[in-house]
C-alpha positions in Angstrom: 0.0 0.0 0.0 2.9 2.7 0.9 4.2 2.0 -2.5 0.9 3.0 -4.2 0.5 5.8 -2.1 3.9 6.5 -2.9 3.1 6.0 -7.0 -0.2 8.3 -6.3 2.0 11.4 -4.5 4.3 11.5 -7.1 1.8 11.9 -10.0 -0.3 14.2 -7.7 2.9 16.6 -7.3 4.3 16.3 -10.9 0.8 16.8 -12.1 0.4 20.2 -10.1 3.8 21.2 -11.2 3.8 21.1 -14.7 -0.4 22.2 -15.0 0.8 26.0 -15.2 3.4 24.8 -18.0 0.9 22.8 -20.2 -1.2 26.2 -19.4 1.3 28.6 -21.1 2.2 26.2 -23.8 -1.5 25.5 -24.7 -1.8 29.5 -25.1 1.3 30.3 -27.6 -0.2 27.1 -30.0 -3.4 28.4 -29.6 -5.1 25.3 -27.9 -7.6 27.0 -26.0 -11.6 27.6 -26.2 -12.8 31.0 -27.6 -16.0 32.3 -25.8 -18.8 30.5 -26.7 -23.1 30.8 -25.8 -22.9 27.3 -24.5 -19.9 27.9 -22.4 -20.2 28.5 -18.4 -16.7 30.3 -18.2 -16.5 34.1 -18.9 -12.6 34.3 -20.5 -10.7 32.6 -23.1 -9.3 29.4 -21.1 -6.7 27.0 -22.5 -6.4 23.4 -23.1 -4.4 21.1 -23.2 -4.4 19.6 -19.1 -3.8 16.1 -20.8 -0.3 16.6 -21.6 0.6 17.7 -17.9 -1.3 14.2 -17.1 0.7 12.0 -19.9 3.7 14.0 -18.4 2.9 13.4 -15.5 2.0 9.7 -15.5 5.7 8.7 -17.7 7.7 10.7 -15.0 6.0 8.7 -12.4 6.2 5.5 -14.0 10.0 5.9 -14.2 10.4 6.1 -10.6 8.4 3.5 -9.2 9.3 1.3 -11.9 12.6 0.5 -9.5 10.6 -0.2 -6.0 10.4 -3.9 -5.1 6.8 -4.6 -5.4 5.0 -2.4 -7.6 7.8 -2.8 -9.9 6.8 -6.1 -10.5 3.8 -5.1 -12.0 5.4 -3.6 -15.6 4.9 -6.0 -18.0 3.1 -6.1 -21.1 -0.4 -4.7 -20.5 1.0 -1.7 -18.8 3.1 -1.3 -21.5 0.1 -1.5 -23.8 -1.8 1.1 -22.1 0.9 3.4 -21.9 1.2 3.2 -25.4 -2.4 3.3 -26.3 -2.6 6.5 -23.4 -0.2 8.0 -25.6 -1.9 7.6 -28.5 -5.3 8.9 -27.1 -3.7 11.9 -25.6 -1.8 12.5 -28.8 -5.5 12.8 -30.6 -7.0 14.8 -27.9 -4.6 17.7 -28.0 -5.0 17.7 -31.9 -8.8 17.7 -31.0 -8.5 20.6 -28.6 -6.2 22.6 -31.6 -7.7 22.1 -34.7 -11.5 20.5 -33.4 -11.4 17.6 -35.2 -14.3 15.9 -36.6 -16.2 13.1 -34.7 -15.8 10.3 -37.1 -11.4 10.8 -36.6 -11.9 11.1 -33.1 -13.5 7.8 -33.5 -11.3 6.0 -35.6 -8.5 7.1 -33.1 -10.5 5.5 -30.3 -10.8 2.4 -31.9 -7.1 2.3 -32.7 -6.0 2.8 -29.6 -8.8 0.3 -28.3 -6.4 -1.9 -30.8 -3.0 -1.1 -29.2 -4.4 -2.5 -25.9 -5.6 -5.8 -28.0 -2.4 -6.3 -29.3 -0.8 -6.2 -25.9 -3.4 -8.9 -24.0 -5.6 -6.3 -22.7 -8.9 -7.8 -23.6 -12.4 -8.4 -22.8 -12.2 -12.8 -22.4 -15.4 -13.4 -20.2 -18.9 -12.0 -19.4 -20.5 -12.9 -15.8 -23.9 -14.8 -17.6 -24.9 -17.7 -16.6 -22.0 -18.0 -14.3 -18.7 -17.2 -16.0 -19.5 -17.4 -19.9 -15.7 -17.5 -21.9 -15.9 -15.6 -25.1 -14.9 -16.0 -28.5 -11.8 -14.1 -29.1 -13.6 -12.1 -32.1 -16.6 -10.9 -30.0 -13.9 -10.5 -26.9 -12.1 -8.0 -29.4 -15.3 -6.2 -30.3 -16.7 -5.9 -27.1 -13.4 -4.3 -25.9 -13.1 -1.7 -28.2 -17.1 -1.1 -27.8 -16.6 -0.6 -24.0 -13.3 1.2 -24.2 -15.2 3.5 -26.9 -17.7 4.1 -24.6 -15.8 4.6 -21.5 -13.7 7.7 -23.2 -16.4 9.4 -24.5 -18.3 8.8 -21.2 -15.6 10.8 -19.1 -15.4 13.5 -22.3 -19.1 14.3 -22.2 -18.9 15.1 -18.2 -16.0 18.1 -19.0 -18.7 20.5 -19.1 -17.9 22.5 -15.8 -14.9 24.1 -13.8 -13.5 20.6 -11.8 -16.1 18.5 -12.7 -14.5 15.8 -14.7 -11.2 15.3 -12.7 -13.0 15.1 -9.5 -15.7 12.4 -10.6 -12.5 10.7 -12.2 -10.8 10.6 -9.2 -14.1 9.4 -7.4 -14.1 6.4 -9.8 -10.0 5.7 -9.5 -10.4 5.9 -5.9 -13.6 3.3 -6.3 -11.5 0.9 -8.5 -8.2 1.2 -6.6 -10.0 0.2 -3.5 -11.3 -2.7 -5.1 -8.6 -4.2 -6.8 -6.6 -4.2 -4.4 -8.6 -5.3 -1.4 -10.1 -8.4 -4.1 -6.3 -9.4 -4.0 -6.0 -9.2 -0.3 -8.9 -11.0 -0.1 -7.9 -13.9 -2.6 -4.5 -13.7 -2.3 -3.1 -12.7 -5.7 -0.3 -10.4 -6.2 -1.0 -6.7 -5.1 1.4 -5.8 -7.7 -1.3 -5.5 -10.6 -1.6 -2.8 -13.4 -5.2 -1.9 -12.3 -3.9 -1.0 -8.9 -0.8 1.0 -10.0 -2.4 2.6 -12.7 -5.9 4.0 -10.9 -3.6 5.0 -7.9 -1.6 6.8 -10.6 -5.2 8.6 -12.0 -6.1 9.4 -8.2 -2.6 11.7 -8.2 -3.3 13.1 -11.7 -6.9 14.0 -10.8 -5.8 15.7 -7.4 -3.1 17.7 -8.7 -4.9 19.1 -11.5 -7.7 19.8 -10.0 -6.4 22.8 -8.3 -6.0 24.1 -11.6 -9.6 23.2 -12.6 -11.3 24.2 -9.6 -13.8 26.8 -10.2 -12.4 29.7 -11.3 -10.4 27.1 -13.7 -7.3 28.6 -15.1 -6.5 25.4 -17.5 -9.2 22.6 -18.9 -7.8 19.1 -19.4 -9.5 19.3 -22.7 -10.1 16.5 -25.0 -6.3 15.2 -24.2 -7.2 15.1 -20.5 -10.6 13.8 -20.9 -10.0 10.8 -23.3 -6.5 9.7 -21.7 -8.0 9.4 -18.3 -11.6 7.4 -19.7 -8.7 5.3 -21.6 -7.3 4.6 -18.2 -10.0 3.7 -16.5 -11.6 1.0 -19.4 -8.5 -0.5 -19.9 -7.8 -1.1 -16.4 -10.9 -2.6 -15.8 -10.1 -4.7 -18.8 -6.7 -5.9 -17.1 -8.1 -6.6 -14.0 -10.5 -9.4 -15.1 -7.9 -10.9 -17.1 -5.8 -11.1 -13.9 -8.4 -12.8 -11.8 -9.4 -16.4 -11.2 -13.1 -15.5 -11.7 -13.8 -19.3 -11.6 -12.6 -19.2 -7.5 -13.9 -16.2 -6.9 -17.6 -17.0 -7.9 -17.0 -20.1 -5.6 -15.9 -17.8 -2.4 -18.3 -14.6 -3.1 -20.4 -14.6 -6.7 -20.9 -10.4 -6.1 -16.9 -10.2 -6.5 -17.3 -11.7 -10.0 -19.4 -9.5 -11.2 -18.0 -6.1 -10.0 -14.6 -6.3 -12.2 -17.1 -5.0 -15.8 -19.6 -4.1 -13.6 -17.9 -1.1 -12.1 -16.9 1.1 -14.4 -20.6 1.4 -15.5 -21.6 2.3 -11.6 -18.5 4.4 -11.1 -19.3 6.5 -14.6 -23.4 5.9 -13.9 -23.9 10.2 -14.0 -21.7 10.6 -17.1 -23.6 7.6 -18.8 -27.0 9.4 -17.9 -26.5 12.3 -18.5 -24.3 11.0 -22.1 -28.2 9.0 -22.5 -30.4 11.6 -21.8 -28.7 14.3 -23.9 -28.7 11.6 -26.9 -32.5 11.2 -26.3 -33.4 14.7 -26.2 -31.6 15.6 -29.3 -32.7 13.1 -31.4 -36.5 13.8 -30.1 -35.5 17.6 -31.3 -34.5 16.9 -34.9 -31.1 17.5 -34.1 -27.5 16.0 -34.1 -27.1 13.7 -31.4 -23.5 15.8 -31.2 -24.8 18.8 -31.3 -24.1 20.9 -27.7 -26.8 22.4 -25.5 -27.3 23.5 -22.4 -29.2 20.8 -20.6 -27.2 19.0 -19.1 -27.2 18.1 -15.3 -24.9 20.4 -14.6 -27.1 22.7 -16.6 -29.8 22.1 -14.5 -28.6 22.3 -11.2 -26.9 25.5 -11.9 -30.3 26.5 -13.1 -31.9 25.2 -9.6 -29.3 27.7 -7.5 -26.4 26.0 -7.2 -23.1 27.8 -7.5 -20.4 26.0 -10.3 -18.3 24.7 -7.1 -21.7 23.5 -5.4 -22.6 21.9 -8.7 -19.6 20.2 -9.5 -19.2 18.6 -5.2 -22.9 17.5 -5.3 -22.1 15.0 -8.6 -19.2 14.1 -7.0 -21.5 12.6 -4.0 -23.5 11.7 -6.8 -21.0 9.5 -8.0 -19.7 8.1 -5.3 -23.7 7.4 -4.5 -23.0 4.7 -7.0 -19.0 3.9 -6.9 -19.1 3.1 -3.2 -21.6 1.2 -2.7 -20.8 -1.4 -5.6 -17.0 -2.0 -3.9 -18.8 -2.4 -0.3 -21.4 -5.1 -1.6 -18.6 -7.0 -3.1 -16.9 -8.2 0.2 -19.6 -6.9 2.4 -23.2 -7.6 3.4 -25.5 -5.9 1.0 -27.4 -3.6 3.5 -24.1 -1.9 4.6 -23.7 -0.7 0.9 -27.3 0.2 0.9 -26.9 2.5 4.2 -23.9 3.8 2.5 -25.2 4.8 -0.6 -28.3 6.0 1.7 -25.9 8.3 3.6 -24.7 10.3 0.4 -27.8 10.6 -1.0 -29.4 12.8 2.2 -25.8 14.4 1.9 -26.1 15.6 -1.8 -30.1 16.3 -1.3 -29.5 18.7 2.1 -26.7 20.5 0.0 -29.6 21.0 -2.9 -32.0 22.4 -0.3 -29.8 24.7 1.6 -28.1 25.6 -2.2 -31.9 26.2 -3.5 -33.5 28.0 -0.3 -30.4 30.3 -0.2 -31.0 30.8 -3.8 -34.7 31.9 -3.2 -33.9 34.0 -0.3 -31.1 36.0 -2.0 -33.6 36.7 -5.1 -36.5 37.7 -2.9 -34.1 39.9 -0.9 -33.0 41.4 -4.6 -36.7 41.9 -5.9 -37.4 43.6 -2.8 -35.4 46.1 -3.3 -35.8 46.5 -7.2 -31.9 44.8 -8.0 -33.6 42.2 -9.4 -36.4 42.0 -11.8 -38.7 38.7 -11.8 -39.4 37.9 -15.2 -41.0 34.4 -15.0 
């Protein structure tokens, strides 16, 4: 564990050191977002936090590549998703430069979706029916499908000052807890990829978000966004080819779901809010791409919320859901239940006071003719 913790400061400390640099050089290329209708910040903002994270990540990859047992966990696959987190982040920056069009964004997911492929990093079983092995064809698809969907998950969420690094961090923290406590538990190695790598994103995410808190000097932009949901899916990939499913569905059948399970939980507000906005736009006539403002974070802005409020209250949201899923793995069901009860009073008082504040301050301006009421 002090090794982890070790790999998770370094990242954490690089990452908030070289932020401000990836901030300057993202303004003399041009890599940052002009003011836009649909856009909650008020000044021209840069891009470009992904390469302070890819930076970050390599330098701290080079250092605990040497300790004794997290060292031991470099091998292929983390090789694989280095490369493939290179490639992704390589795309992103171009992205959050030149505004690429979906379909190449796409075709650069997939490709890196086939790095990880070529380096054992694959979707091989499905919890149905028990544990159900999978052609390798179909294993392929369905990892590039879920790695696909993974990215564009955390790249839809990036919508708000802080937002996306912190519900990232939520999720690492969620899947770092659970890998390594499943190989407590069963006694595999605690020198897996999963471990090192979502200890790594926990560092990242922290040290960024500084940066990214509300008011955000720096966005990770695409390059952020798409690196870190690369991260995530292939280390949830790794982890269930690392596992003895077969034992574990003997000893505790919740563990053996949890491994493909949890991503979805972790990433359940992104994936909602990703459905909903789908939905809506296709109801409307329009472009299933197309940008609005209705998003949740929209809405709860809209509701009274300040951007900081906003962006802690789906935090709770997500750990509503990411918690909970790790408990009822090695625990009795009802103290994930009571968990996930606990947050979600947390996140509704915060919506209250936010709102009844809210109402107060507007009545207070109406009163005194600040503010007129046009609804």
């Amino acid at each position: 564990m002090r090794e982890y913790l070790l790999a998770a400061a370094l990242a954490g400390i690089f990452c908030f050191m070289l932020t401000p640099v990836a901030r300057r050089l993202a303004m003399v290329s041009g890599a940052y977002i002009e003011l836009r209708s649909r856009d909650m910040h008020t000044e021209i903002t840069p891009r470009w936090g992904g390469l302070a994270m890819w930076a970050s990540m390599s330098l701290t990859c080079l250092i605990v590549s040497h300790l004794r047992l997290v060292g031991t966990a470099f091998g292929r696959e983390l090789t694989g998703i280095f490369l493939a987190g290179t490639l992704i982040m390589l795309l992103g920056a171009l992205d959050d430069r030149f505004d690429l069009d979906s379909l190449t964004k796409f075709a650069g997911q997939a490709l890196a979706a086939g790095i990880l492929l070529l380096h054992g990093v694959q979707i091989l079983w499905l919890p149905i029916n028990g544990i159900l092995t999978l052609p390798s064809n179909i294993g392929a698809v369905l990892t590039v499908v879920f790695v696909m969907l993974v990215i564009n998950a955390v790249n839809f969420v990036d919508g708000l000052d802080g937002l996306a690094s912190g519900i990232v961090a939520v999720c690492a923290i969620a899947f770092f807890a659970f890998s390594y406590i499943l190989a407590v538990d069963n006694g595999f190695s605690r020198a897996g990829a999963p471990s090192l790598v979502m200890a790594i994103v926990v560092g990242l995410c922290l040290g960024f978000l500084p940066h990214n808190y509300h008011p955000a000097k720096i966005f990770m932009g695409d390059s952020g966004a798409m690196f870190l949901g690369l991260l995530l899916s292939a280390s949830a990939i790794t982890l269930t080819g690392q596992i003895d499913v077969n034992a574990i569905s003997n000893q505790n059948s919740r563990s053996t779901f949890v491994p493909l399970i949890l991503p979805f939980t972790v990433l359940a507000i992104p994936l909602l809010d990703l459905g909903m906005a789908v939905v809506r736009r296709l109801r409307a006539g329009r472009s299933p791409f197309a940008a609005d403002r209705e998003h949740l974070h929209h809405r709860l802005l809209r509701m009274g919320n300040s951007q900081r409020e906003v962006a802690i209250i789906m935090y709770l949201w997500t750990a509503m859901f990411a918690f909970p899923t790790v408990i009822a793995a090695f625990y009795p069901l009802w103290t994930a239940l009571a968990v996930a009860l606990a947050i979600a009073l947390a996140s509704i008082f915060r919506i209250w006071r936010n709102r009844r504040a809210f109402k107060l301050a507007k009545a207070a301006a109406m009163a005194t003719g600040e503010l007129v009421d046009y609804e």
